[in-house]
C-alpha positions as CSV (number, residue, x, y, z in Angstrom):
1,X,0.0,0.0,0.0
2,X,1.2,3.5,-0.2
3,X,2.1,5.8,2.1
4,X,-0.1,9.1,2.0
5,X,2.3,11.7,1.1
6,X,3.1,14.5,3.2
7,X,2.2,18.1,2.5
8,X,5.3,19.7,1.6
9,X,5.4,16.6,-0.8
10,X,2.4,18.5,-2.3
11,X,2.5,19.9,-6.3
12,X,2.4,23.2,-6.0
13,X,0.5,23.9,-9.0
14,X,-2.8,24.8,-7.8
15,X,-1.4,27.4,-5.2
16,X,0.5,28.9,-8.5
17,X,-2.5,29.2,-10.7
18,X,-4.3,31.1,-8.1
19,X,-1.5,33.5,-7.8
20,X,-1.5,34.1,-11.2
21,X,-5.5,34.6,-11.6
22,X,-4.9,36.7,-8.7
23,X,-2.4,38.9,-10.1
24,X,-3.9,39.5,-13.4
25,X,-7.3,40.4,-11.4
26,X,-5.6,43.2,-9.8
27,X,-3.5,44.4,-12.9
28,X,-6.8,44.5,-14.8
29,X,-8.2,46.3,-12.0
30,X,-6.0,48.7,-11.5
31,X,-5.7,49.2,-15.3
32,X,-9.3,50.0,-15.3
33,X,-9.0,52.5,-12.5
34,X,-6.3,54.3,-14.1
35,X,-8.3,54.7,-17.4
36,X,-11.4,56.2,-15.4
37,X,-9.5,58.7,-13.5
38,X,-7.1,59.9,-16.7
39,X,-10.9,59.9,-18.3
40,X,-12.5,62.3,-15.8
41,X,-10.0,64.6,-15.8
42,X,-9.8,65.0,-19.5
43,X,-13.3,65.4,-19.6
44,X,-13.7,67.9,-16.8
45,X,-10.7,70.0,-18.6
46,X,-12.5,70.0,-21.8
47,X,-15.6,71.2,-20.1
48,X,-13.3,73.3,-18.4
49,X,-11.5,75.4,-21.7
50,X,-13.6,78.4,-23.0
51,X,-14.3,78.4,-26.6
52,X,-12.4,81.2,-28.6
53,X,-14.7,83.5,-30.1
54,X,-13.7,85.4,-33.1
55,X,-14.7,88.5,-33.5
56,X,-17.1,89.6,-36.5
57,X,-15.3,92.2,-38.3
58,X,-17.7,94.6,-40.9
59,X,-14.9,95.2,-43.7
60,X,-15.4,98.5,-46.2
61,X,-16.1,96.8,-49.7
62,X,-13.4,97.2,-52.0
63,X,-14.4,98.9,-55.1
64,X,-11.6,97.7,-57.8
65,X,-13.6,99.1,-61.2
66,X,-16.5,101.2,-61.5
67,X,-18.9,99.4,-63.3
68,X,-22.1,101.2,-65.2
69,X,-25.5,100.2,-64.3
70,X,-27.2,99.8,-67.5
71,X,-31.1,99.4,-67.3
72,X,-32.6,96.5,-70.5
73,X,-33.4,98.2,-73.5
74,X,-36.9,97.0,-74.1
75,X,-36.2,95.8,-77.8
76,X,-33.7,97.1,-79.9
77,X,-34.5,95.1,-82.7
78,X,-31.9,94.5,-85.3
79,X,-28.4,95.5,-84.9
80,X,-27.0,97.7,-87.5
81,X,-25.3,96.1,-90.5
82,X,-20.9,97.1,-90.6
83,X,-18.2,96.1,-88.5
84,X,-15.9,92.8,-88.4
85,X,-17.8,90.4,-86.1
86,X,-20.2,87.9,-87.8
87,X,-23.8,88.2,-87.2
88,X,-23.6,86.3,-83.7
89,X,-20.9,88.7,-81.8
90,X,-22.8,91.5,-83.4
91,X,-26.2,91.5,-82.2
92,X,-24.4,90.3,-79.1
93,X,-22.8,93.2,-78.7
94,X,-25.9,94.8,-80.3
95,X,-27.8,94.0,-77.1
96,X,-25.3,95.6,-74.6
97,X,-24.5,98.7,-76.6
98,X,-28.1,99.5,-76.8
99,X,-29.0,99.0,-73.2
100,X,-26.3,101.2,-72.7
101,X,-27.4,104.3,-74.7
102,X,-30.6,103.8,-72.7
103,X,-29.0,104.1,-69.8
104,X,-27.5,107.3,-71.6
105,X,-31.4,108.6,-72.4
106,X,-31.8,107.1,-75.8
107,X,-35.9,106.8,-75.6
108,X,-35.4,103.5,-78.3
109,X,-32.5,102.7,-80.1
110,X,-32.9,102.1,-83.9
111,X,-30.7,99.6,-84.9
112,X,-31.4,100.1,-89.5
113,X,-30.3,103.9,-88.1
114,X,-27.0,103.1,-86.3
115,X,-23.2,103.1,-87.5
116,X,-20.1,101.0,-86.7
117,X,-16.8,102.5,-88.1
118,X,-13.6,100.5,-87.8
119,X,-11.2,102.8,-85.6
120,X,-8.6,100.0,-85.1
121,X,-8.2,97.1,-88.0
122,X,-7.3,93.2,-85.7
123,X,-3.9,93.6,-84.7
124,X,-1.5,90.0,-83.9
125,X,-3.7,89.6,-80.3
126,X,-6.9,89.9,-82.4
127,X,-7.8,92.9,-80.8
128,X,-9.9,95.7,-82.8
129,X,-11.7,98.4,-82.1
130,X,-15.2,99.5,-83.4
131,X,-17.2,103.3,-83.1
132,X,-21.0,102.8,-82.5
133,X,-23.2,105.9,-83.0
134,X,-26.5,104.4,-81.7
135,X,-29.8,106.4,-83.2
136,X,-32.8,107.0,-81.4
137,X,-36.1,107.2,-82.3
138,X,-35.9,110.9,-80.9
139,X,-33.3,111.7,-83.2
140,X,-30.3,112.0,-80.8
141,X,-27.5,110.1,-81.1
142,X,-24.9,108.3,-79.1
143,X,-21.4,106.7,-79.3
144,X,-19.5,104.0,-78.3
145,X,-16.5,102.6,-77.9
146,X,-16.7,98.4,-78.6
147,X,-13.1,96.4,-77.4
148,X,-13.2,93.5,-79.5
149,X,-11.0,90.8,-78.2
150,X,-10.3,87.6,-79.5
151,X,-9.2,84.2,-77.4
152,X,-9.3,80.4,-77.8
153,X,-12.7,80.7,-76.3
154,X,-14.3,83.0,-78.1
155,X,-14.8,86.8,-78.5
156,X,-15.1,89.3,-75.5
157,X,-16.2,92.7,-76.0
158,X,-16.0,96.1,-74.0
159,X,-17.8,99.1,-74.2
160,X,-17.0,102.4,-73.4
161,X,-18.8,105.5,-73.2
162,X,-17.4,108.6,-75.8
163,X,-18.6,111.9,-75.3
């Protein structure tokens, strides 16, 4: 038969497991208290910082060109027949140069009764330069400066009041 063994005889591998259960219970514990405590006080700073406020500053508007307020012309009807544009770029223009002597006082511009004269023949750039003496129906008349400008878009024009 055998001998019951004696107690220092004992494995010692259930009093080692506990240890270890035991140990990573209280790492995990205090793993989890450290991450509430660093949480609360990174919340309560947050709450804590003021916002920035920036102020609302009323800038003066810039004025960079004077533009011309130029009121529809209520039909001009056909634009007058000269000039280098085709048909398109001139009743184009056409539209604007006719709101503009409106704007001027023309009661109705008549397109059949309006000039353009060549001042300036397309130079390398494409750029020419076209007179427009708008008629009225009231008889006076009124003139124009027209910027042609030419680019791989298209045309451009400008317009500029003579006296």
């Amino acid at each position: 038969m055998e001998a019951p063994q004696p107690v220092d005889a004992m494995p010692a591998k259930k009093n080692q497991t506990l240890l270890i259960v035991a140990a990573v219970a209280i790492v995990l514990c205090c793993f989890c208290v450290i991450v509430a405590v660093v949480g609360y006080y990174s919340f309560i700073t947050i709450r804590s910082v003021d916002t920035q406020v920036v102020p609302e500053e009323n800038f003066p508007p810039v004025v960079t060109q004077e533009v011309m307020t130029v009121p529809p012309a209520s039909d001009p009807g056909e634009a007058p027949t000269g000039g280098l544009g085709n048909d398109i770029l001139r009743n184009d223009a056409w539209q604007v140069v006719a709101s503009a002597a409106v704007g001027r006082g023309c009661d109705q511009p008549v397109g059949k009764d309006s000039t353009i004269e060549v001042l300036q023949e397309p130079d390398a750039s494409g750029v020419w330069v076209e007179k427009w003496t708008v008629a009225c129906r009231s008889g006076d008349t009124y003139a124009f400066e027209v910027e042609y400008v030419l680019d791989a878009t298209g045309a451009t024009f400008n317009i500029r009041s003579l006296p």
